[in-house]
N, C-alpha and C positions, 0 to 999 in steps of 0.2 A: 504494500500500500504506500499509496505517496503522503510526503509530509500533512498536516493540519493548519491548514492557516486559518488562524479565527476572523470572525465576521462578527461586526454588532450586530447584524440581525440577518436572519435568514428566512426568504417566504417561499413555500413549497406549494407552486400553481401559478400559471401564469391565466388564469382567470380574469374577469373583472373585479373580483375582490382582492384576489392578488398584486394583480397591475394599478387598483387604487391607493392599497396599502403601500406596495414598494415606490411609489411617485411623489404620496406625500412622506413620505420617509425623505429620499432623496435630494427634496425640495428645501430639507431644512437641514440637510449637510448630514445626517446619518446612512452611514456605507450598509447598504444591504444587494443580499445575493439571492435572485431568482431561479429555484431551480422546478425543470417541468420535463416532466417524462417524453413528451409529444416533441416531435421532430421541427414543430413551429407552429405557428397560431392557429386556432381552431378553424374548418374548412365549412364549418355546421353550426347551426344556433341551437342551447337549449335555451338560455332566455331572450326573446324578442319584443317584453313592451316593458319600458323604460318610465315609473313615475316622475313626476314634479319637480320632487323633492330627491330622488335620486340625482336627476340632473345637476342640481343645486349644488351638489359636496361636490362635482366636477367642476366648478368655476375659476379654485385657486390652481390645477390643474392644467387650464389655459385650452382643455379639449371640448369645453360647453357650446362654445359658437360650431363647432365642427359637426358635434353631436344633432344640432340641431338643424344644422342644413342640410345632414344628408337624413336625416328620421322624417317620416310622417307622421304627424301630429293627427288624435283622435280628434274626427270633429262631431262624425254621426256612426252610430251605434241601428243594428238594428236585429230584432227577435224574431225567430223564427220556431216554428212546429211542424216536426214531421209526423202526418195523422196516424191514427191505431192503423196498423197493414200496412203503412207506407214502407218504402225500399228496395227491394231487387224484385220484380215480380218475373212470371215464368209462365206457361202455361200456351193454349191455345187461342185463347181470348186476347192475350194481348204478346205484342212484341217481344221475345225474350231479351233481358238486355237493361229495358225501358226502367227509370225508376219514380214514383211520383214524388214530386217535390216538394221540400217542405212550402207552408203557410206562413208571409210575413203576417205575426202578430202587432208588431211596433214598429216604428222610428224613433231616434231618438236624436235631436242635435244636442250636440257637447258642446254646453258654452265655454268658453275661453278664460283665463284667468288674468281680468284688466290689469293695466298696472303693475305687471311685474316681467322681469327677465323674459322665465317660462314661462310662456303662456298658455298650452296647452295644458292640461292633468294628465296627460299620457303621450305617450309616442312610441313608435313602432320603428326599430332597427335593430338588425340582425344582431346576434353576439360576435361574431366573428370582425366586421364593422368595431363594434364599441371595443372589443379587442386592439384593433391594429392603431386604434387614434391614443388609444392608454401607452402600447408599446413605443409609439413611432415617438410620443411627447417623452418619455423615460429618457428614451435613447438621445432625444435632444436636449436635455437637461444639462447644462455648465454641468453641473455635478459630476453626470456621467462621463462627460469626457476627462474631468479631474481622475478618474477609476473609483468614483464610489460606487457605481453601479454594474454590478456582475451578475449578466443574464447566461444562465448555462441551459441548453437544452439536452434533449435526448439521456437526463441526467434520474436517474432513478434511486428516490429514496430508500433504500433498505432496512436500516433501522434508524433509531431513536430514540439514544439513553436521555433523563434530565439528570442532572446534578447540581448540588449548590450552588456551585461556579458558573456555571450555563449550562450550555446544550450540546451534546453528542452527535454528528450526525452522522454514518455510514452508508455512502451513496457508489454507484457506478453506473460507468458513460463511457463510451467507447473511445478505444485508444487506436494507437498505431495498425494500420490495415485492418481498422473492423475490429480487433480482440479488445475485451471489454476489460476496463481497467475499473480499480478501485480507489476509497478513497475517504478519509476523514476528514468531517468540517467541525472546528471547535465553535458555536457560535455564543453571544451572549443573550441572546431570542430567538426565539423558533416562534413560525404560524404558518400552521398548517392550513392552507386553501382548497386541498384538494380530498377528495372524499376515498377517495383510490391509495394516498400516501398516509392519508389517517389508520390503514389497517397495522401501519408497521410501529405505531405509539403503542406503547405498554403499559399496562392497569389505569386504560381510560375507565373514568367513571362517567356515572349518566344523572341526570337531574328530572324526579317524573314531572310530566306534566299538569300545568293545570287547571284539565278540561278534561270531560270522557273524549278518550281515544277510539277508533274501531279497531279492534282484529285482524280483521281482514285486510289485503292486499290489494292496491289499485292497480292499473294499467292506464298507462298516458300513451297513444301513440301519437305521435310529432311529426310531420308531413312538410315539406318545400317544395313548392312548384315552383315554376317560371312559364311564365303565360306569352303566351301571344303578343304583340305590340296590337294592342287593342285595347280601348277604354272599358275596364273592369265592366262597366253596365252596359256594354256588348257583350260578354261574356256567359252570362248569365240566362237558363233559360228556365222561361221568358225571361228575355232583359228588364233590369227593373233599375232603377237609383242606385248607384255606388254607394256603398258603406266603409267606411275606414276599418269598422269590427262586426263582425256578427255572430251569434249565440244561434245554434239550432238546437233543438231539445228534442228529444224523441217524446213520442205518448207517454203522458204519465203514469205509468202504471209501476209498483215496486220490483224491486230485484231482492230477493232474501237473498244473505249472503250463502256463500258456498254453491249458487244457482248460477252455473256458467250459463249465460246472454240469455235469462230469464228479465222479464221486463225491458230489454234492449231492442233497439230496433237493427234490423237485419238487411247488409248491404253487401251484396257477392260473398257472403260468410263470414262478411265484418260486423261483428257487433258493438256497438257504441250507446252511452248511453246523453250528453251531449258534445256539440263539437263549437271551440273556441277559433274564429278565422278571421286573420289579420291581413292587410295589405300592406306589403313591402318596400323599400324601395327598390328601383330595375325592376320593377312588373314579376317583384315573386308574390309568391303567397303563403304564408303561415295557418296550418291548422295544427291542433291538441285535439285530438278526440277523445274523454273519458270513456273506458271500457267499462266493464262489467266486470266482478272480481271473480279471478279463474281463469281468465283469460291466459292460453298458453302464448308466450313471449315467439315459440317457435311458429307459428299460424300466424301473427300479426304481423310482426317484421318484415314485410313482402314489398315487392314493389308492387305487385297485384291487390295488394290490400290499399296501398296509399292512392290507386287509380279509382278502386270502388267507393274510398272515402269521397275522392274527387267529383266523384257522378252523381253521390247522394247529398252534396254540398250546392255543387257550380253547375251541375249538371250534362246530360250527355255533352253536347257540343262543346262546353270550356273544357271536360274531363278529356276529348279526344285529341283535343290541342294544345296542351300542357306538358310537360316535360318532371317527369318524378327528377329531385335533384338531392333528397335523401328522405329518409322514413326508419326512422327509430321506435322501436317501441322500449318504457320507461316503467320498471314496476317500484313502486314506493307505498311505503305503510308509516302514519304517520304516530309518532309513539314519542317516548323520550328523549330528548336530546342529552348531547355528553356535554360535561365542564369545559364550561369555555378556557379552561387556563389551569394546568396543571404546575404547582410548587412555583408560582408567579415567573415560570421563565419561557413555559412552550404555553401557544393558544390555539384554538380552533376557529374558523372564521369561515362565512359563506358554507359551501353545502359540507364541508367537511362536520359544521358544527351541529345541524340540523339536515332531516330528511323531510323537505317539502316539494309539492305535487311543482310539474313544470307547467301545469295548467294554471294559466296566467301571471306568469315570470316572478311569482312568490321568490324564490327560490336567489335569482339573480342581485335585485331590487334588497331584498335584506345581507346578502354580502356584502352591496359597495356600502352600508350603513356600517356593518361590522369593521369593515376595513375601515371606513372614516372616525367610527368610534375609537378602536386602538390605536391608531397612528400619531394622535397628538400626546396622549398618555405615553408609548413608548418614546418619542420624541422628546419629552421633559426631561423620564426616569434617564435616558443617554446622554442628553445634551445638558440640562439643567441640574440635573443629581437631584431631581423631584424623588419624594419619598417610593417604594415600589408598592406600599399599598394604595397607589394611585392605581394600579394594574387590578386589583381587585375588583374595583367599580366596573370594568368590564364584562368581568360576570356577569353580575346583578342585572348591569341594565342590560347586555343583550339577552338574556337571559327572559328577562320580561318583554321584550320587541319579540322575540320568535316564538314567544308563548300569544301572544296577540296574535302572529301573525296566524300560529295554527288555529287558533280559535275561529279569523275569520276564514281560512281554510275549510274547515270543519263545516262550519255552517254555510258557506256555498254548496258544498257539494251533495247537504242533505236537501237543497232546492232544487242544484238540476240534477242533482242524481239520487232519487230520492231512495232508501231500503227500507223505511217503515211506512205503515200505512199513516201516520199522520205527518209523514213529509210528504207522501204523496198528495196527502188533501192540501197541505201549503203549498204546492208545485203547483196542480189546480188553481187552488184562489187566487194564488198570484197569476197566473196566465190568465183565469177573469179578468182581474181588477188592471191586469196591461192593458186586454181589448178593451175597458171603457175609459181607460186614460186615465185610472188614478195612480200617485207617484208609489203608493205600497207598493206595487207591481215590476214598476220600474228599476227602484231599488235594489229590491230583489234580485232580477232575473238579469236589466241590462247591465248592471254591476257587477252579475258575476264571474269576470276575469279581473275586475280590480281586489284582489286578493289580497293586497299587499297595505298597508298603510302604516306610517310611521307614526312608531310608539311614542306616549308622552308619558316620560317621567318622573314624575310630582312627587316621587316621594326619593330620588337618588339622593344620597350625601353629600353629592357635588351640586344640588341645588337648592339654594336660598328661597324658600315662603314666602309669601308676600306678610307684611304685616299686616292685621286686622285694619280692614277698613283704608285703606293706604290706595287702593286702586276699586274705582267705583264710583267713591266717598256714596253720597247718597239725592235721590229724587228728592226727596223731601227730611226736614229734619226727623234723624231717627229711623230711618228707614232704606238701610241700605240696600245697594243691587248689585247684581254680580258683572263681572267689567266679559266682553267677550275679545279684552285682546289678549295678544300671546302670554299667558303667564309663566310663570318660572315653571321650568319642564317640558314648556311646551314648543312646538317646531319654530323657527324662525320665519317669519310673512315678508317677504319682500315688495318692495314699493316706491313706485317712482320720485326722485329726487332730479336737482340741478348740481354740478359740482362744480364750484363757483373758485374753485383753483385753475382748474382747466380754462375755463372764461380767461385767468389772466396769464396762463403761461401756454398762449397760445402756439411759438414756434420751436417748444417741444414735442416731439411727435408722441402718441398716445400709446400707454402700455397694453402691445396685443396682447387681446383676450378680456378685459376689462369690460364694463358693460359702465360708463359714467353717469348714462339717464337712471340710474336701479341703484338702489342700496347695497344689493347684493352682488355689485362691484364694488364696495366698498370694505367688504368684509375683510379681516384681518386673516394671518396664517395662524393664527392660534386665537387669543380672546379678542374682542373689538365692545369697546362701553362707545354707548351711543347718545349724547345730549344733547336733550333738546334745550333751548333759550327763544325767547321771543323774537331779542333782534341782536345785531353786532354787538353793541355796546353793553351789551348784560352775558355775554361769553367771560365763565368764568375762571380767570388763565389763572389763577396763582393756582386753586384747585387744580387744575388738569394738570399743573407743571409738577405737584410735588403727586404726580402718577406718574412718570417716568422711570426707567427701568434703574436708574444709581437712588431713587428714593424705593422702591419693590427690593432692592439688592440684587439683582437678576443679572447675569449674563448674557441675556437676549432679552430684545425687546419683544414682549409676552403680550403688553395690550394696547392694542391699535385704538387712537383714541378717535372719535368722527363726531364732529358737531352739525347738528340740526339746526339751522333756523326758521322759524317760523315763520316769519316777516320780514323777508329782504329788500322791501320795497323802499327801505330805507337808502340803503345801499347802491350806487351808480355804479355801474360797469364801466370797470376799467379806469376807474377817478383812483386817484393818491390813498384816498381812504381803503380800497376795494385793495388796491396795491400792499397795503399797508398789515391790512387785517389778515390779508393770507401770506405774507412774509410772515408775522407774527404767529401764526400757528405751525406755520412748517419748523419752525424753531423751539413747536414744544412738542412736536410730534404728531400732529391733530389735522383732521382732512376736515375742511370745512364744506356742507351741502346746505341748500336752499330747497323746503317743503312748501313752493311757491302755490302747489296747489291744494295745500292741506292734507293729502291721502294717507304720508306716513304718521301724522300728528294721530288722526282716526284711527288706522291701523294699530296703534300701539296705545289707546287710550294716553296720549300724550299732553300735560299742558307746559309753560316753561319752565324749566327746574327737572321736568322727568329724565330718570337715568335708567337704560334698559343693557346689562352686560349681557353678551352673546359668546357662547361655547364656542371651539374650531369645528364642532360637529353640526352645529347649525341650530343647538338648542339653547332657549334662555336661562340663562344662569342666575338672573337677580336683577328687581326694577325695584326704582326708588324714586319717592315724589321731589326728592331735592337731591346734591352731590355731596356728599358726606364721606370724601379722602378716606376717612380714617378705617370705615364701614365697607366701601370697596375693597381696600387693601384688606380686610379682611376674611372678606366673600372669596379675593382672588387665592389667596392663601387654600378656602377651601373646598375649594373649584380645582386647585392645582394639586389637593392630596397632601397638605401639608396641617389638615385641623379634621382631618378624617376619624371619626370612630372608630375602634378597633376591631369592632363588627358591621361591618357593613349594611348598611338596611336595605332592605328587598325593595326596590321599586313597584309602586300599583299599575296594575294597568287602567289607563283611564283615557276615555276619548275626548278629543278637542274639544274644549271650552268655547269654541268659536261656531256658530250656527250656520247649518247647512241648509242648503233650500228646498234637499229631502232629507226622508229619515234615515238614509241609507246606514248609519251608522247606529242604530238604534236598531234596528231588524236582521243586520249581524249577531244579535245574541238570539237567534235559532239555535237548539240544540236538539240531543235529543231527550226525549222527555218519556215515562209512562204512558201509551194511549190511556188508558184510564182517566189519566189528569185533563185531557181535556176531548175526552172520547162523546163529543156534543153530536146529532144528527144536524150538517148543517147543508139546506140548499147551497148549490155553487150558482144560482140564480137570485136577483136582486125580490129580497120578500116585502111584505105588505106590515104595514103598518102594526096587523096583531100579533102574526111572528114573531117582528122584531122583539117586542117585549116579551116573550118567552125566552127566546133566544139570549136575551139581553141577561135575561135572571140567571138562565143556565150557567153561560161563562162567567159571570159574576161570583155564582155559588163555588165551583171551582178551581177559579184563580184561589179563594180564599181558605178552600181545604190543600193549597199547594204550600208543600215546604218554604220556608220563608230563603234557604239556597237556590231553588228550582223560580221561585214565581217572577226573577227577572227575565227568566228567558221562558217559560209559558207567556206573559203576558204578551211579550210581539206575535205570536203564533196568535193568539184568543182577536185579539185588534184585528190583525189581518183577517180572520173569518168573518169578523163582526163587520169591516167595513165593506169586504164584499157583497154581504146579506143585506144592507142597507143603503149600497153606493156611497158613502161619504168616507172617506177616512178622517177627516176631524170629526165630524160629529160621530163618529165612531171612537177616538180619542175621548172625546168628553162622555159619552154616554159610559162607556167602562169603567173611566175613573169613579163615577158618580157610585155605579152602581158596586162596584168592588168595595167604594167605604161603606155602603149602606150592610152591605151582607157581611163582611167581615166585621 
């Protein structure tokens, strides 16, 4: 074996969680070494749709603009059902071959996200794509040409001792003519990204879940076309409206498990129970068809299987002009995840750390978070000599992100893929309450490929509480409200600003990659405190001066300071004053922006005096109605792992505080439940006036003999029957509330 050269840190997968981790690694001068079994970047997508807030952590990265020019942005959404008997028919009556096609139940436009960066909620680009803009920015990194960056391919982990000291690793990679050579890396960090390299860690432990699990094993198979140079809504027969996404569902009827392609619908021998299909860029096409559990991996895997998917989606004519360009089938079960971090020196991150479905890019989407979560924490603990039970809080909080994620996992799958008889009946309602346009419906069924949503965590170590009453204050004396902007934990909003530096150092050219109309170009590589002030002249510099890194004691400057003004109308462009005021801040560190239009003031429940600090993860770490030096430096302290508990506290999971314009986040908690609990006869047709009040008393009675763990996820199931039975879902909201307190 060849000598040990140590490495600060070593990531095992050249992944998008790997390629995010080793970038911001690199970025801030820590030498890490990517090693990946595969001979060069991936040729195939497992993940293909890209949230929001994923794109987001790619912005310091400098691959955000790239990402976004070549991806499809979701604009419209649309459902479909393929009827009882639909799919491969046979016989003498009709063509053999021929398949009927599903029924658009919905439309749906995706409105856009005003005001910020991303504007989409989602976007469609391949992985392979998000691959090569991760590696091609690596490889371009000053860093990298200094040799901090060491990409080994064809490089196979083998084992994986930890020890005090660091980390062990025994690898081989081909040497002289092909014969494979050997080889030890001493490193000071290990993270493992790959799911394949995590077999060779020893006495991984696992963390159970917490949410009921199934048993039973799924089947994803995963489909790429490439179509015709013809407009997608030629394609289609009958041609109909292009869609950016589309959901087909088969008839809703149950599959018990252990029942291969029982309740599935049946297409040249494919059985599927629904199928997730995306539009590409270069005229490919993405589907995920959910199987049926049982499904043998050797019968799916076909080219001949991913043509029949093709016929029973696009239909004969698109299916004969398409070109299969891979078709993998995927079996995963989704159960306990292992410890993110073993003896604080190896961690697990992206799919290595968790097994989630690739039906609707779960999977990908919580990697680049895991990566963006460790990378500033390992970045401290090397660079800064930050405590290492900063490493800890990785656990915890990803820990809680991929227990949400499974949860909302969980509960998509028991809508479109339903195995008891009372998700069958919510599969039903909801397909009702789609066809008459209510959002129950929508929620539900068009939502279910957004799988994935980032966790808010309100109860981490590393974040500061609001004071009572501190944001909100109140309507009226005495009567407080609760505030709906970002609170501590929760994800960062971005929002349009002026950066009123740039206005005067106009014939400096602009840092590619930068967004200066967005806040979210202004964010820091590690923290960023953000102040607001009315106008110039109440910008409060001795405060912000004694937050410089020789007053923190730091080695690097750790917190990017950005000032908001409210009212720059004061202010002339380009006058002595204007001159004056950002010479002045550049000399204490501090980027001065202008909220000429109000939006970030609203967004952040801001008046002047508000102080909002931001994570490098993209979460709020602490807001304050005034700037209290003493009180940041204290937050930052422990935010950086330096005022930490010795116990760590388990993060909640808890959804946004910030109101959605459906309940899609409230109808995520489907679970599964006793039929009994709410084993109601209910029409799946809109009833009469006397019904309803029977109906109304039943679920009522119900809810209230429900375990008081169970009745938050019974009552969205009771709601959803009741507003289909009645057409309203508010007055189906109020009528339950009312009658729940009456009975109980």
């Amino acid at each position: 074996a060849e000598a040990r050269p140590r490495r600060q840190v070593v990531v095992v997968g050249a992944d998008p969680s790997g390629l995010t981790l080793a970038l911001a690694l690199a970025q801030q001068g820590v030498a890490v070494t990517i090693l990946d079994a595969r001979r060069t970047l991936a040729s195939s997508s497992r993940s293909a749709t890209w949230i929001a807030h994923t794109l987001e952590l790619w912005v310091r990265s400098g691959v955000l603009n790239s990402a976004l020019a070549l991806a499809l942005p979701r604009r419209r959404q649309q459902v479909l059902l393929l009827p009882e008997g639909g799919g491969a028919t046979g016989g003498s009556s009709k063509k053999k071959g021929t398949h009927a096609m599903p029924v658009p139940v919905a439309n749906a436009e995706v409105e856009g996200r005003s005001g910020r960066w991303v504007a989409p909620h989602a976007v469609h680009l391949q992985q392979y794509l998000v691959e090569k803009l991760l590696h091609d920015a690596l490889l371009e990194l000053p860093e990298a040409q200094d040799g901090l960056v060491d990409m080994r391919w064809q490089t196979v982990v083998e084992d994986i001792t930890v020890t005090s000291e660091g980390v062990l690793l025994k690898v081989s990679m081909p040497g002289e003519k092909g014969k494979p050579t050997s080889q030890e890396i001493v490193a000071g960090y290990v993270v493992v990204c790959s799911a394949l390299a995590k077999g060779v860690v020893r006495d991984l432990t696992s963390t159970p879940p917490r949410c009921p699990t199934p048993a039973a094993t799924r089947t994803v198979l995963s489909v790429d076309l490439e179509l015709p140079e013809r407009p997608a809504s030629e394609l289609h027969d009958p041609p109909e409206p292009e869609a950016d996404r589309r959901l087909l569902l088969s008839a809703p009827t149950v599959q018990e498990a252990g029942e291969e392609g029982q309740g599935s619908s049946a297409v040249g021998g494919v059985h599927w129970l629904a199928v997730s299909q995306h539009l590409h860029p270069n005229g490919f096409v993405r589907m995920d068809a959910l199987m049926p559990v049982g499904m043998d991996l050797t019968k799916v895997a076909k080219e001949e299987s991913a043509k029949d998917l093709a016929r029973a989606v696009l239909g004969d004519l698109a299916a004969s002009k398409c070109q299969v360009l891979s078709c993998v089938a995927q079996q995963f079960r989704i159960g306990p995840m292992c410890a993110a971090s073993k003896q604080g020196r190896l961690f697990l991150c992206g799919e290595a750390l968790a097994v989630l479905s690739p039906f609707g890019g779960a999977g990908g989407n919580l990697g680049v978070e895991d990566a963006s979560n460790l990378a500033w924490k390992l970045a401290l603990v090397v660079l800064q000599g930050a405590p290492p039970t900063l490493l800890d809080t990785y656990q915890s909080e990803r820990e809680a992100a991929h227990n949400f994620a499974m949860q909302r996992q969980l509960h998509a799958e028991q809508v479109l893929a339903p195995s008891t008889p009372s998700h069958r009946d919510t599969q039903q309602a909801a397909v009702a309450l789609l066809r008459a346009g209510h959002p129950l419906g929508a929620a539900l069924l068009s939502g279910g490929s957004a799988l994935v949503a980032p966790a808010h965590l309100h109860a981490s170590p590393l974040v500061l509480p609001d004071e009572e009453a501190a944001f909100g204050g109140s309507a009226e004396a005495g009567a407080p409200f609760r505030s709906d902007s970002p609170a501590p934990g929760d994800i960062f909003v971005d929002s349009s600003v002026e950066d009123l530096e740039l206005e005067v150092d106009e014939d400096r050219p602009k840092t590619a990659g930068l967004g200066p109309g967005f806040l979210l170009g202004h964010v820091g590589a590690f923290f960023t405190l953000v102040v607001f002030v009315l106008s110039v002249p109440e910008i409060p510099w001795e405060a912000l001066k004694s937050l410089d890194r020789s007053k923190l004691q730091l080695t690097l400057e750790l917190v990017k300071k950005v000032v908001v003004v409210l009212d720059a109308s004061g202010l002339e462009r380009m006058s002595d004053a204007h001159i004056e005021v950002v010479g002045r801040a550049r000399r204490i560190g501090a980027r001065l922006l202008a909220d000429r239009g109000g939006h970030t003031a609203s967004t952040y429940d801001a008046r002047p005096g508000t102080v909002v600090l931001l994570r490098p993860d993209l979460h709020v770490a602490a807001r304050w109605r005034d700037l209290r030096p003493r009180e940041v430096q204290d937050v930052f302290l422990r935010a950086t792992g330096h005022m930490l508990h010795k116990k760590p506290l388990s993060p909640r999971l808890a959804p946004s505080s910030r109101p959605t314009s459906s309940p899609s986040s409230a109808l995520w908690d489907l679970t599964a439940v006793p039929r009994s609990l709410i084993s109601v006869p209910v029409p799946l047709a809109r009833g009469g006036a006397g019904t309803c009040g029977e109906l109304l008393t039943a679920l009522a009675g119900h809810l209230a003999s429900v375990p008081a763990g169970w009745r938050l996820t019974v009552t969205p199931t009771a709601l959803l029957l009741l507003a289909n039975h009645i057409g309203s879902s508010e007055a189906a909201q109020q009528a339950l509330a009312s009658a729940a307190t009456i009975v109980a």
